[in-house]
PDB file with SEQRES, HELIX, SHEET and CRYST1 records, atoms N, CA, C and O in Angstrom:
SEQRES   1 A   81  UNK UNK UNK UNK UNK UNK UNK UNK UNK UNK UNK UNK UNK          
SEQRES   2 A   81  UNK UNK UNK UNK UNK UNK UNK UNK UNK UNK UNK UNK UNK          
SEQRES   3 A   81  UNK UNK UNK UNK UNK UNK UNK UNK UNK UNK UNK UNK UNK          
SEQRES   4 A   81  UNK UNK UNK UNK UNK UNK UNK UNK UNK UNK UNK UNK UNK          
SEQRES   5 A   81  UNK UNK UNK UNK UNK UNK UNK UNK UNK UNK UNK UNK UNK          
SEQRES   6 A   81  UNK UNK UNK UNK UNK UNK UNK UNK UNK UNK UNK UNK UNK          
SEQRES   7 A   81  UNK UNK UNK                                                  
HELIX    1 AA1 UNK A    2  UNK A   23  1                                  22    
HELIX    2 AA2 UNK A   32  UNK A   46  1                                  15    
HELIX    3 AA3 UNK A   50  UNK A   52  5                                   3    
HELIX    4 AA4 UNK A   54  UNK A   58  1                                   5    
HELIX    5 AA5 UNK A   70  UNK A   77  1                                   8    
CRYST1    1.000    1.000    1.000  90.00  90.00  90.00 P 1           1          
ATOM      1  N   UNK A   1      11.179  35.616 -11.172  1.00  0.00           N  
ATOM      2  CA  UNK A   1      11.917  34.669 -10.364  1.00  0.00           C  
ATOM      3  C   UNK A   1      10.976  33.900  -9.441  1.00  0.00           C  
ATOM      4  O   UNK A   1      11.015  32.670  -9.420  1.00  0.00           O  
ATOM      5  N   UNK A   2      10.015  34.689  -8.572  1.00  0.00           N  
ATOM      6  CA  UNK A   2       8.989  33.945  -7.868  1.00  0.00           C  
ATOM      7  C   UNK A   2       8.155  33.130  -8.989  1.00  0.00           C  
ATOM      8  O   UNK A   2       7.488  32.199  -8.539  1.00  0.00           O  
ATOM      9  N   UNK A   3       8.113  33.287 -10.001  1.00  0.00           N  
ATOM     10  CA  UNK A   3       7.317  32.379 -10.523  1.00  0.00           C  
ATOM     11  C   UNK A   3       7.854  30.758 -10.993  1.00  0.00           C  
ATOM     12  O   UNK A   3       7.582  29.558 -11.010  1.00  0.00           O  
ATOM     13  N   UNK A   4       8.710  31.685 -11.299  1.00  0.00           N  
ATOM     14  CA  UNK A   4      10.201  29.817 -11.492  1.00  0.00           C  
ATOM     15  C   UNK A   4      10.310  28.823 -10.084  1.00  0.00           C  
ATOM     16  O   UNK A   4      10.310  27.603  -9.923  1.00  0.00           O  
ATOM     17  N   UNK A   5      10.392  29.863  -9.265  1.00  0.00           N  
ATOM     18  CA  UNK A   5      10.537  28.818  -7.959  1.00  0.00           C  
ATOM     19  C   UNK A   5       9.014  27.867  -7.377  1.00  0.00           C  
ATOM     20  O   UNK A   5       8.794  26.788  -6.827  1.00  0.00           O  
ATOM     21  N   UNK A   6       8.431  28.722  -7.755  1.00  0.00           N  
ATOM     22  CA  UNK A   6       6.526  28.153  -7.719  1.00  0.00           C  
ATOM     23  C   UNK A   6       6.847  26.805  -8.795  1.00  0.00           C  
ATOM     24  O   UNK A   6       6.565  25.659  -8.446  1.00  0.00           O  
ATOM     25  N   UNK A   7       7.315  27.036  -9.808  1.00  0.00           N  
ATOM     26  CA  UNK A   7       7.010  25.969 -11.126  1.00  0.00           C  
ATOM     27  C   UNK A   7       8.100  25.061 -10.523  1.00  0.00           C  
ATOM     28  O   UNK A   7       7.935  23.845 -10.623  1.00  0.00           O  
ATOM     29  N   UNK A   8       8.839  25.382 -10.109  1.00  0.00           N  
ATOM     30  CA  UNK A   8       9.939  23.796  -9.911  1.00  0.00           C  
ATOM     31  C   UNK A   8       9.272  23.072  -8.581  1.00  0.00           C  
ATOM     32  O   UNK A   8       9.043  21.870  -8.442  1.00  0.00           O  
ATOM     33  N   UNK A   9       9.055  24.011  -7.760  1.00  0.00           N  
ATOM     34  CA  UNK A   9       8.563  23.243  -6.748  1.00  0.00           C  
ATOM     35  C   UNK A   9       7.358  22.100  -7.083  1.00  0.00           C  
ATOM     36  O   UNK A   9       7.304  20.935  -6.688  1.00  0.00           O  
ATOM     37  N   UNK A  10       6.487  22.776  -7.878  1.00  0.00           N  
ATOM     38  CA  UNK A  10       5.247  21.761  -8.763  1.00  0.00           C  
ATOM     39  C   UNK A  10       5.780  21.054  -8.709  1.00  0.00           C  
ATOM     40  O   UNK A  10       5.634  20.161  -7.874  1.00  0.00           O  
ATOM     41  N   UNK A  11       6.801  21.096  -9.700  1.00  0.00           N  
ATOM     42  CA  UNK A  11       7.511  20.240 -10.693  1.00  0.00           C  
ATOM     43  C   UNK A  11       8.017  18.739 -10.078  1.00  0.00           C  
ATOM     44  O   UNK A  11       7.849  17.592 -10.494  1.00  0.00           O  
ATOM     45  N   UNK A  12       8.659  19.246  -8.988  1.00  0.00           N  
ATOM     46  CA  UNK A  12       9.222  18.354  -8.070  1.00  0.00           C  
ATOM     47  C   UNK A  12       8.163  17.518  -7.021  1.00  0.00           C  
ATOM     48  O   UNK A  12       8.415  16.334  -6.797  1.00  0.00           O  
ATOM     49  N   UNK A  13       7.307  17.977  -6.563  1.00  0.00           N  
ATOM     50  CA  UNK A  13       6.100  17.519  -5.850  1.00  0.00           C  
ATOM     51  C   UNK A  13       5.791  16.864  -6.792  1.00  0.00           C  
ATOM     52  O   UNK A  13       5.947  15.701  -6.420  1.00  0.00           O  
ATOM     53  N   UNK A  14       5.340  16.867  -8.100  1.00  0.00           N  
ATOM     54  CA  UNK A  14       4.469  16.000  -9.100  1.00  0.00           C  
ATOM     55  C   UNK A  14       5.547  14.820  -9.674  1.00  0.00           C  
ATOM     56  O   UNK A  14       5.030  13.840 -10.210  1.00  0.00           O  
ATOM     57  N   UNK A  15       7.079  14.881  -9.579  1.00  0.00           N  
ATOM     58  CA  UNK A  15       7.885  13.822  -9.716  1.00  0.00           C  
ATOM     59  C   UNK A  15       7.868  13.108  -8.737  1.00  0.00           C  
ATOM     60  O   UNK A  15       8.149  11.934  -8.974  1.00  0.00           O  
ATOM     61  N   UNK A  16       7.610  13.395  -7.555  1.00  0.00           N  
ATOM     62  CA  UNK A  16       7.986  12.700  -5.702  1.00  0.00           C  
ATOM     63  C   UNK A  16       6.734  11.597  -6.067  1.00  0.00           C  
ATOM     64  O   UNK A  16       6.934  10.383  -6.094  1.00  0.00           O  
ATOM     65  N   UNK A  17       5.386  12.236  -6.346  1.00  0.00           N  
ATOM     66  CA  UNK A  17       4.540  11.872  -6.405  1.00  0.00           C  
ATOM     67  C   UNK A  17       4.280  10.342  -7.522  1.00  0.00           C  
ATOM     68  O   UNK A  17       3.845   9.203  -7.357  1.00  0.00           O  
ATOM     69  N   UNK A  18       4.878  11.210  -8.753  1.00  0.00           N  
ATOM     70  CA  UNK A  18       4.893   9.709  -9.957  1.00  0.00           C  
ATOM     71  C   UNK A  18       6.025   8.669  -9.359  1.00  0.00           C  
ATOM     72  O   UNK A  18       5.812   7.456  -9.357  1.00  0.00           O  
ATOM     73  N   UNK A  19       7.482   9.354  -8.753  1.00  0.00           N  
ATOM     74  CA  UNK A  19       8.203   8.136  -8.476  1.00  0.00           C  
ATOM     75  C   UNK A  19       7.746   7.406  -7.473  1.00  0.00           C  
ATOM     76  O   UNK A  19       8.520   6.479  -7.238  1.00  0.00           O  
ATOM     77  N   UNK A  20       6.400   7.435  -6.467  1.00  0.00           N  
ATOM     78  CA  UNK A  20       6.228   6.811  -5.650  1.00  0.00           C  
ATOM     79  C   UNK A  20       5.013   5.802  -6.245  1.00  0.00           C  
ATOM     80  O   UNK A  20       4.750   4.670  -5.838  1.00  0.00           O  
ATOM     81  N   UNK A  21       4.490   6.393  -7.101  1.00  0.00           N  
ATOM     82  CA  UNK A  21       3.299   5.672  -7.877  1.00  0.00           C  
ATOM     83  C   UNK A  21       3.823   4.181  -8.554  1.00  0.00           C  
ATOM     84  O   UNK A  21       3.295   3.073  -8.469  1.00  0.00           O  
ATOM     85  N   UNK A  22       4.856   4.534  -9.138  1.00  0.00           N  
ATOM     86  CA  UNK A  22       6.097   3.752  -9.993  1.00  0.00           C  
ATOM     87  C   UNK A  22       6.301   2.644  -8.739  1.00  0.00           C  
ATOM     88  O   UNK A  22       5.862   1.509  -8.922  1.00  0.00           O  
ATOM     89  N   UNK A  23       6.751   2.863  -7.877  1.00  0.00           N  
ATOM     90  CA  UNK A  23       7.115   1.638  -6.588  1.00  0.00           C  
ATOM     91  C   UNK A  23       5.684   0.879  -6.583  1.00  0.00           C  
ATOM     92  O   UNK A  23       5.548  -0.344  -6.535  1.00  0.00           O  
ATOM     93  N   UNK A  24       5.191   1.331  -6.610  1.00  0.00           N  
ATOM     94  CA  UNK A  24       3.684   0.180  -6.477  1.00  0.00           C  
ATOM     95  C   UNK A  24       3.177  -1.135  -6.909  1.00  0.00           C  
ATOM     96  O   UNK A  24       3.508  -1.518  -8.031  1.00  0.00           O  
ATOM     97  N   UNK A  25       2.664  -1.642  -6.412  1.00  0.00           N  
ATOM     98  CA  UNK A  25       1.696  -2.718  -7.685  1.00  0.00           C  
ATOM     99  C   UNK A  25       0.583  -1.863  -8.342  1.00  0.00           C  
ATOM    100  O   UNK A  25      -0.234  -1.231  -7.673  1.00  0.00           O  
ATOM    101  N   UNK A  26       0.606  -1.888  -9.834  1.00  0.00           N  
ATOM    102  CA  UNK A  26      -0.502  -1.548 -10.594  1.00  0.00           C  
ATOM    103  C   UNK A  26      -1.456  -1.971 -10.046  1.00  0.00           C  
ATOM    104  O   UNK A  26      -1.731  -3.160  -9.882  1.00  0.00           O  
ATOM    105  N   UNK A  27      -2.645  -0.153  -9.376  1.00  0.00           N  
ATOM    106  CA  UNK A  27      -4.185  -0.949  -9.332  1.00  0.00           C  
ATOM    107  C   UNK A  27      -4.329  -1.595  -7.890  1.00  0.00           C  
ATOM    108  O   UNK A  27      -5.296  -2.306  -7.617  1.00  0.00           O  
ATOM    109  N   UNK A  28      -3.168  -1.272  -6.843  1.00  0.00           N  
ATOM    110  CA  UNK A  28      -3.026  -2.024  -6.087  1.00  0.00           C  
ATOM    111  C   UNK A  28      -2.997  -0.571  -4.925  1.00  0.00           C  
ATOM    112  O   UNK A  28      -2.209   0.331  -5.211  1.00  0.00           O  
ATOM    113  N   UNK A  29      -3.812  -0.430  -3.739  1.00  0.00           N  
ATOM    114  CA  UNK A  29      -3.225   0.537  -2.761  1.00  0.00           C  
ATOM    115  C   UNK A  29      -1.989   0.327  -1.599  1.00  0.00           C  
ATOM    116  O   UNK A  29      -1.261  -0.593  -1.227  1.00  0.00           O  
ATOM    117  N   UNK A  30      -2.205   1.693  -1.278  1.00  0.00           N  
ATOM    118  CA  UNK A  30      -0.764   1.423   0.012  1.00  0.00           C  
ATOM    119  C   UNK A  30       0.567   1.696  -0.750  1.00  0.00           C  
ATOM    120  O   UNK A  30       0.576   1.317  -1.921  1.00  0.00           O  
ATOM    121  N   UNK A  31       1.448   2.165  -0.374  1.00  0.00           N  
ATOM    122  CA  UNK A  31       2.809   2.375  -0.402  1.00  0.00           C  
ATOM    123  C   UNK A  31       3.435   0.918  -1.015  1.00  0.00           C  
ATOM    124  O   UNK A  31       2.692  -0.063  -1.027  1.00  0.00           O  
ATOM    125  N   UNK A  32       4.739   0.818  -1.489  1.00  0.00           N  
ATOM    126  CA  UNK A  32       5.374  -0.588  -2.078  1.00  0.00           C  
ATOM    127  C   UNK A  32       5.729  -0.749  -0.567  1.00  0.00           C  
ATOM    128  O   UNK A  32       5.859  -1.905  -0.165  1.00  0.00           O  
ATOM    129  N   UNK A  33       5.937   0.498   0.507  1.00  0.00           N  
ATOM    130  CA  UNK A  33       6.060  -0.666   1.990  1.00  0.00           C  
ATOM    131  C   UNK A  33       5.105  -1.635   2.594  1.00  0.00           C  
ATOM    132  O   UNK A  33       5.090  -2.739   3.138  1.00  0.00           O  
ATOM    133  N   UNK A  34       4.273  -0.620   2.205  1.00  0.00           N  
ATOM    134  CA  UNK A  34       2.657  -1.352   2.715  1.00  0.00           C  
ATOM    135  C   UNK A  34       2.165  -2.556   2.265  1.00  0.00           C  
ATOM    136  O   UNK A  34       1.477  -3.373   2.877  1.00  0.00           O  
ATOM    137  N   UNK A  35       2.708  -2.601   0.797  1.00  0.00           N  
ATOM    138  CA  UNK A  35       2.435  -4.062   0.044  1.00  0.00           C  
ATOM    139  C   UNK A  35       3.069  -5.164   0.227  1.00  0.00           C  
ATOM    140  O   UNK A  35       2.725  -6.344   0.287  1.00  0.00           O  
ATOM    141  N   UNK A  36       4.661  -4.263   0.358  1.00  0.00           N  
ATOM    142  CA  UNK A  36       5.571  -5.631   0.792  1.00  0.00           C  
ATOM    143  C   UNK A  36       5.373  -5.754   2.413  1.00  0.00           C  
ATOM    144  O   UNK A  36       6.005  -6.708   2.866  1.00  0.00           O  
ATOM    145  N   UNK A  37       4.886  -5.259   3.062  1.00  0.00           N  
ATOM    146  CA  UNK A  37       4.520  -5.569   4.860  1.00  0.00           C  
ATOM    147  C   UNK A  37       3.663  -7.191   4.541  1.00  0.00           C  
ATOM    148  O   UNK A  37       4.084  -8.293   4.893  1.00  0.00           O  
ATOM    149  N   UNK A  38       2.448  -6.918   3.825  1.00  0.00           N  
ATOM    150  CA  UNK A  38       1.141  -7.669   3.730  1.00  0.00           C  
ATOM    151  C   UNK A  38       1.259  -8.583   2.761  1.00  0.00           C  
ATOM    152  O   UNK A  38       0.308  -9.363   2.785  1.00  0.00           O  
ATOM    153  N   UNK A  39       2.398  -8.908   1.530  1.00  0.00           N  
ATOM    154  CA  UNK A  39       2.388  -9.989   1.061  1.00  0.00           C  
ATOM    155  C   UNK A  39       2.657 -11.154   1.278  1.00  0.00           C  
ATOM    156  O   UNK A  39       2.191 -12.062   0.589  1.00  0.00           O  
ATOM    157  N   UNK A  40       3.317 -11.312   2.100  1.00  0.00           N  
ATOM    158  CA  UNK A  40       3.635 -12.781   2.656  1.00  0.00           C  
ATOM    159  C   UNK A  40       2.509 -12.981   3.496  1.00  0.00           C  
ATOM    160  O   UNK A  40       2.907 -14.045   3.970  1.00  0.00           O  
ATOM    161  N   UNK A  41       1.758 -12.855   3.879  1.00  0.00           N  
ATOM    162  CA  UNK A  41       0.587 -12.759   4.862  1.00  0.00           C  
ATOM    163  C   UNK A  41      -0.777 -12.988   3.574  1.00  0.00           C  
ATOM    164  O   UNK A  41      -1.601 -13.899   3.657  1.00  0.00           O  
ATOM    165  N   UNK A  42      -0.762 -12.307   2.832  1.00  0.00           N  
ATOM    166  CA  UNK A  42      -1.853 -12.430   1.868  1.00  0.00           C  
ATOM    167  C   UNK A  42      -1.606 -13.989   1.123  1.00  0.00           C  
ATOM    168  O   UNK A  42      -2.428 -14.877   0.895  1.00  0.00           O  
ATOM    169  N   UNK A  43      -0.323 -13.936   0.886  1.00  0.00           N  
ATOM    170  CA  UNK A  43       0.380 -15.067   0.472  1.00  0.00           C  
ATOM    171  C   UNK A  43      -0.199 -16.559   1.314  1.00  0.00           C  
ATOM    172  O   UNK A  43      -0.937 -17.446   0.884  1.00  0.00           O  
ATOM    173  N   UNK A  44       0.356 -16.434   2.444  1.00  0.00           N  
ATOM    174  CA  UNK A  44       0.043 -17.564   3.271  1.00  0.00           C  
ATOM    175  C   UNK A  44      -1.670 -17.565   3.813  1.00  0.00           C  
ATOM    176  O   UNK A  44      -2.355 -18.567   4.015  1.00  0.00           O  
ATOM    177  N   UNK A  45      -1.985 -16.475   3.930  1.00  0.00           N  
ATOM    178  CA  UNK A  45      -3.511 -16.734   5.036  1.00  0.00           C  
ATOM    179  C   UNK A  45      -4.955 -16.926   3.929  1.00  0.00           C  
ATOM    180  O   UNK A  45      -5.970 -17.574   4.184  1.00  0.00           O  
ATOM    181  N   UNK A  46      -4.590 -15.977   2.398  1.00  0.00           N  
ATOM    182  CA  UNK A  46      -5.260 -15.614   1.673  1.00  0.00           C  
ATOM    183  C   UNK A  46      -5.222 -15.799   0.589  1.00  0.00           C  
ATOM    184  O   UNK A  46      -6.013 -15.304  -0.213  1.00  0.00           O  
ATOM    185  N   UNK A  47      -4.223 -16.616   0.285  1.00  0.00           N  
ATOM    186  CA  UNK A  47      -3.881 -17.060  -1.443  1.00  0.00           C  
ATOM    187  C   UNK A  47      -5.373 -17.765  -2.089  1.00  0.00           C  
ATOM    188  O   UNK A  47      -5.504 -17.540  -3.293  1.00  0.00           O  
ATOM    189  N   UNK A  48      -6.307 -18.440  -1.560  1.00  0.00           N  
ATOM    190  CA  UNK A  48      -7.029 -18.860  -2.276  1.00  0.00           C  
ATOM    191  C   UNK A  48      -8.060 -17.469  -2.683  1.00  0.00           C  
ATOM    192  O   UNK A  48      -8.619 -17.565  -3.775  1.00  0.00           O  
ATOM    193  N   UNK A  49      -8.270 -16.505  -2.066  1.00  0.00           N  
ATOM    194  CA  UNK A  49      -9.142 -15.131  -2.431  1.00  0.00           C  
ATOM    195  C   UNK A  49      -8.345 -14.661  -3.336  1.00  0.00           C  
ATOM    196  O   UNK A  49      -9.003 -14.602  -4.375  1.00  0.00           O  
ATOM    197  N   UNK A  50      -7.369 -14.321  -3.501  1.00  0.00           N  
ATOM    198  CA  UNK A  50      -6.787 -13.320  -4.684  1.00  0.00           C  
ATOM    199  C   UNK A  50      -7.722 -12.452  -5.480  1.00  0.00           C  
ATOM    200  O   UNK A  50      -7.958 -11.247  -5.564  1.00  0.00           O  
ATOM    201  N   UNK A  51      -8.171 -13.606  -6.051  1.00  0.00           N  
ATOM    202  CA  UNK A  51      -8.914 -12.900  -7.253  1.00  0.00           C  
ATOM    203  C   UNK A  51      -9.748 -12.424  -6.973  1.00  0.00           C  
ATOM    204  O   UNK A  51     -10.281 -11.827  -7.909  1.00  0.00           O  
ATOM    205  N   UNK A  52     -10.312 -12.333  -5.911  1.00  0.00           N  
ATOM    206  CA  UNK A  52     -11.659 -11.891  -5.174  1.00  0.00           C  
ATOM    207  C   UNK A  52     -11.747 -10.430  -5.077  1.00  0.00           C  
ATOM    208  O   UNK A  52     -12.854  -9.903  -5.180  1.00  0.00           O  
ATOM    209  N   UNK A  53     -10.513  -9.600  -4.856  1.00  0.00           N  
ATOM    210  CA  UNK A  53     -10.366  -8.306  -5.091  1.00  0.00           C  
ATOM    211  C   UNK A  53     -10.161  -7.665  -3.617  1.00  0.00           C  
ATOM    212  O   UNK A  53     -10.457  -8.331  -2.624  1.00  0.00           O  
ATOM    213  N   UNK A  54      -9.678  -6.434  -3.512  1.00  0.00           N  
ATOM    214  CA  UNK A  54      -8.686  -6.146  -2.177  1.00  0.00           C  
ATOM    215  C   UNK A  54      -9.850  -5.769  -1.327  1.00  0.00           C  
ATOM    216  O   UNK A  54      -9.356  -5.095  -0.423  1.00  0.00           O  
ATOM    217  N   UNK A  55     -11.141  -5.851  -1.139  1.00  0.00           N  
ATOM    218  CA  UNK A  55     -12.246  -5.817   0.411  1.00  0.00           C  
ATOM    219  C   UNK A  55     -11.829  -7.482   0.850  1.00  0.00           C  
ATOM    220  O   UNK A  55     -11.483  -7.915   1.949  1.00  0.00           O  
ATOM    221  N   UNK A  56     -12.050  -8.358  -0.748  1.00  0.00           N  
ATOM    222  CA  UNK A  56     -12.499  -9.355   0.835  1.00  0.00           C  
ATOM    223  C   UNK A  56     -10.795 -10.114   1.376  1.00  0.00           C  
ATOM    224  O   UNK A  56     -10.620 -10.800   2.383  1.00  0.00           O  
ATOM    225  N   UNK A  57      -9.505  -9.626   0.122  1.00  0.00           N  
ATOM    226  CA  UNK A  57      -8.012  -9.472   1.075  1.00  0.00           C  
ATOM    227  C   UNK A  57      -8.276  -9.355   1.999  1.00  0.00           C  
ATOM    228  O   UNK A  57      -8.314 -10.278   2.812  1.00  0.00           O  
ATOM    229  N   UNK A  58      -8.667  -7.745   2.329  1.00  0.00           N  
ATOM    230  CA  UNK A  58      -8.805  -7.268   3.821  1.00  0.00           C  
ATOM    231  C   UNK A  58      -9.274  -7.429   4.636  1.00  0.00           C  
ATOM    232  O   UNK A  58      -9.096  -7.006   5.779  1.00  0.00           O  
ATOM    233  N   UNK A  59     -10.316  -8.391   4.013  1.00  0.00           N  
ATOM    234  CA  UNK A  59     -11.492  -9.282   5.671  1.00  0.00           C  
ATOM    235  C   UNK A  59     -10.950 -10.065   5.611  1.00  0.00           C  
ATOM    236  O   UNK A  59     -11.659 -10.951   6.088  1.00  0.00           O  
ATOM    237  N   UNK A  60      -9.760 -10.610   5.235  1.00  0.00           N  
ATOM    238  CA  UNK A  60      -9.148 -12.285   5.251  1.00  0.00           C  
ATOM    239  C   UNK A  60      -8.301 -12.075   6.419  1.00  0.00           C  
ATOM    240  O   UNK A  60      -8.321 -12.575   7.543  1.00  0.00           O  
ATOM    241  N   UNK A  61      -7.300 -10.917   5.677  1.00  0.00           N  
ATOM    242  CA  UNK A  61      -6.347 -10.345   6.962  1.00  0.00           C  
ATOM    243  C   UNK A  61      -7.015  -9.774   8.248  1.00  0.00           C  
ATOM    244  O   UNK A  61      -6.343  -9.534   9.252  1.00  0.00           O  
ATOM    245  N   UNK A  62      -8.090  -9.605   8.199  1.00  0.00           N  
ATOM    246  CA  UNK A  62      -8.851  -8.758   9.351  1.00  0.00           C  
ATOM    247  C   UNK A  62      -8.805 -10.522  10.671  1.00  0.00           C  
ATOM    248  O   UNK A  62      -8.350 -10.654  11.807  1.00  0.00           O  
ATOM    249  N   UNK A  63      -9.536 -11.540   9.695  1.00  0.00           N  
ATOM    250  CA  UNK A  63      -9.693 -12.779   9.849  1.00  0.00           C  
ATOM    251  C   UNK A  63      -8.773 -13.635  10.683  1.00  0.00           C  
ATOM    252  O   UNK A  63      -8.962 -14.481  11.557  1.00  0.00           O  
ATOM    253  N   UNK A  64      -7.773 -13.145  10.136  1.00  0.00           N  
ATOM    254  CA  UNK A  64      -6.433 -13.877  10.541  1.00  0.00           C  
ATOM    255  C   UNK A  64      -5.591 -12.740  11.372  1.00  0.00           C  
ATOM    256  O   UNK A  64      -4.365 -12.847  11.331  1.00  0.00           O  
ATOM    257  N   UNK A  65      -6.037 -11.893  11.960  1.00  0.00           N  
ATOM    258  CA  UNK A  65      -5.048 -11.005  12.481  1.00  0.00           C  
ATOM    259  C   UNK A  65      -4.273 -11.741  13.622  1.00  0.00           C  
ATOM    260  O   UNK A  65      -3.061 -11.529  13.659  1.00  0.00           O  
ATOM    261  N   UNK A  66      -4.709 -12.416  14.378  1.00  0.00           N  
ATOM    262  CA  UNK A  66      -3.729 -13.089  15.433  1.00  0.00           C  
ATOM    263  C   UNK A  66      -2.633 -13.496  14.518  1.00  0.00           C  
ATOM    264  O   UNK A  66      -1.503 -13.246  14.940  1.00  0.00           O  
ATOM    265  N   UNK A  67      -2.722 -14.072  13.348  1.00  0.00           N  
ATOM    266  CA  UNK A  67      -1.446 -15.416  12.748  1.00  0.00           C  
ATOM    267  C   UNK A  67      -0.909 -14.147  11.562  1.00  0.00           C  
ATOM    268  O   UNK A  67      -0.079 -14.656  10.809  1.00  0.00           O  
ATOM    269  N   UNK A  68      -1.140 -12.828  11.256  1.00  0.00           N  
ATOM    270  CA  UNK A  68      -0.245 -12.127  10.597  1.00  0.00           C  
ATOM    271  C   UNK A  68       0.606 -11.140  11.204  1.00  0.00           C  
ATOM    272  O   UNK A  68       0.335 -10.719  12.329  1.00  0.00           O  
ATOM    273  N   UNK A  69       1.880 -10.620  10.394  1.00  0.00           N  
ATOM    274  CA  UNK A  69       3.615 -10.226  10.795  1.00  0.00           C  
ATOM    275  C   UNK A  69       2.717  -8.911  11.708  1.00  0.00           C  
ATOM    276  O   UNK A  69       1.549  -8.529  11.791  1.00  0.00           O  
ATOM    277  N   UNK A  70       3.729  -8.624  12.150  1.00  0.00           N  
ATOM    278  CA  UNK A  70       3.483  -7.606  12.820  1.00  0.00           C  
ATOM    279  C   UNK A  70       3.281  -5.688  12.429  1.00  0.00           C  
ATOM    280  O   UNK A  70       2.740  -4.659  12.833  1.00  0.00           O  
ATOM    281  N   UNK A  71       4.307  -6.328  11.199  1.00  0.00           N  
ATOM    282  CA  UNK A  71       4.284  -5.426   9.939  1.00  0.00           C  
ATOM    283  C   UNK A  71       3.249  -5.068   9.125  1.00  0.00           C  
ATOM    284  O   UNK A  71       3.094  -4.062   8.433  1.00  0.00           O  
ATOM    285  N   UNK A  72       2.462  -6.167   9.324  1.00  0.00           N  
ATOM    286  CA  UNK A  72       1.217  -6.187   8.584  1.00  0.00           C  
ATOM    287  C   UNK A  72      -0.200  -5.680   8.799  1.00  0.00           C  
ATOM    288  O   UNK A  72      -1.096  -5.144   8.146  1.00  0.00           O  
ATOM    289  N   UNK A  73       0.089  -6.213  10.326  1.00  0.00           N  
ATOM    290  CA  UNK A  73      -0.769  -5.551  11.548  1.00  0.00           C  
ATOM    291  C   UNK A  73      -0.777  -4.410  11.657  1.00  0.00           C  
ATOM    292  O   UNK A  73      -1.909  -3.927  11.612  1.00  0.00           O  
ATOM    293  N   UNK A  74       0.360  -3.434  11.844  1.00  0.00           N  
ATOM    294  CA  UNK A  74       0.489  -1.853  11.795  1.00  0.00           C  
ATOM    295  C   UNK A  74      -0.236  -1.253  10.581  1.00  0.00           C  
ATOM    296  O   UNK A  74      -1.176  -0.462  10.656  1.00  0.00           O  
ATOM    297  N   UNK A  75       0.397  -1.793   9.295  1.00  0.00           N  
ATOM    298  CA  UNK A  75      -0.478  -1.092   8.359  1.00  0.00           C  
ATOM    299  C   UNK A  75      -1.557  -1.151   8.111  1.00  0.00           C  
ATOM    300  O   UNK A  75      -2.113  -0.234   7.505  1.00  0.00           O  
ATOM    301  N   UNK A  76      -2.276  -2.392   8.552  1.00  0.00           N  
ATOM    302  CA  UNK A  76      -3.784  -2.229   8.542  1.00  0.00           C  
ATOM    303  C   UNK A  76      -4.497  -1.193   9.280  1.00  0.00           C  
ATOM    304  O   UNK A  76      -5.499  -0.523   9.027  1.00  0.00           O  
ATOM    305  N   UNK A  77      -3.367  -1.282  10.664  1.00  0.00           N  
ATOM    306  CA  UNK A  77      -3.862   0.098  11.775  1.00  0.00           C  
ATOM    307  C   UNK A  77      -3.781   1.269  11.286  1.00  0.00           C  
ATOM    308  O   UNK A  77      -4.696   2.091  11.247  1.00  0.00           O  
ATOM    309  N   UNK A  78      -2.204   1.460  10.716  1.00  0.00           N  
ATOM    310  CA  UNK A  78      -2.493   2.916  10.082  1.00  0.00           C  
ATOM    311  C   UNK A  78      -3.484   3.732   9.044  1.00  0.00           C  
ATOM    312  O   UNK A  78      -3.555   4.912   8.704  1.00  0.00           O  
ATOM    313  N   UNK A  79      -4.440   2.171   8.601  1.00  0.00           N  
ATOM    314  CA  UNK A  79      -5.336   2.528   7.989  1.00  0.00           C  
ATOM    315  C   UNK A  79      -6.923   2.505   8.697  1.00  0.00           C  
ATOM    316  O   UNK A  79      -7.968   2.531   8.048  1.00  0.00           O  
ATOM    317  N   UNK A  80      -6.838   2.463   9.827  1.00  0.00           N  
ATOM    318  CA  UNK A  80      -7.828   2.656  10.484  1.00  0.00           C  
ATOM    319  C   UNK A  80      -8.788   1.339  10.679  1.00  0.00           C  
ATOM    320  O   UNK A  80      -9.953   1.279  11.072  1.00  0.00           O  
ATOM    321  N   UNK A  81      -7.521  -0.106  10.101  1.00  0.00           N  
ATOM    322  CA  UNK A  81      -8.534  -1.114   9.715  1.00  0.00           C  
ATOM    323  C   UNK A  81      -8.348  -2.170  11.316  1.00  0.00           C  
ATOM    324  O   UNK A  81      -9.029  -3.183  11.470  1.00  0.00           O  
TER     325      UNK A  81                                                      
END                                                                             
């Protein structure tokens, strides 16, 4: 019986885990909150970098932090950025 309850619990941690992977952009970090905080902001401040790849995103937004959401601002903080 202790061993069944060990295996579902896995089980369930490793589903929490893929269904949150699933919310994402492919290839993309941060939570689908975190992405949708910073897209309209990447959108407006940073659309010409895109393709440039998510460091120099993040020096764009670093760049522009006065003129991005506030939403956007936090998650950069919560990332220590």
């Amino acid at each position: 019986m202790r061993k069944f309850v060990l295996a579902l619990a896995l089980l369930s941690s490793t589903s929490a885990a893929f269904a949150q992977q699933q919310q994402t952009i492919p290839g993309r970090p941060g939570t689908a909150e975190e992405q949708a905080a910073c897209n309209r902001d990447v959108q407006r401040h940073c659309r010409s970098l895109i393709d440039q790849g998510d460091f120099v995103i993040l020096a764009c937004l670093k760049e522009n932090r006065t003129k991005i959401s506030a939403a956007c601002d936090k998650v950069l903080k919560n990332h220590g950025q």
